[in-house]
N, C-alpha and C positions, 0 to 999 in steps of 0.2 A: 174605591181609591186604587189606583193603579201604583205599583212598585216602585215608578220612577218616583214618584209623588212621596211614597213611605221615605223614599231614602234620602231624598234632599232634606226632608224634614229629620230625619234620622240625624244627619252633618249635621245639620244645622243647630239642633238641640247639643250635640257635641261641642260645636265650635263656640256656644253660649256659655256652656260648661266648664271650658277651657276660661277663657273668658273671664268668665266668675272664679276662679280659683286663681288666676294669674292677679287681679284686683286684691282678693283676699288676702294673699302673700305681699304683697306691695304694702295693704292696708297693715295686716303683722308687724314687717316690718318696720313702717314708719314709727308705727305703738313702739315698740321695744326702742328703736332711737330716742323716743320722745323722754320714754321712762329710765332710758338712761342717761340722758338729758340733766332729766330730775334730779334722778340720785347723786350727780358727780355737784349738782347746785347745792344741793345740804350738806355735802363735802365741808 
């Protein structure tokens, strides 16, 4: 395997990364709206 090869794959496993962690956060935060959603409903 040639370097050019390692490294796109290198980005590319980063930019999936990203990616995933950018989703994550989104996903978090939706939760916490949701659950505070809730709480303000049994208010």
């Amino acid at each position: 395997m040639n370097i050019d090869n390692k490294a796109l794959i290198i980005i590319k496993i980063k930019a999936d990364a990203r990616k995933l962690t950018n989703e994550h956060t989104f996903f978090r935060r939706l939760l916490n709206k949701v659950t505070q959603l809730n709480l303000f409903s049994y208010l």
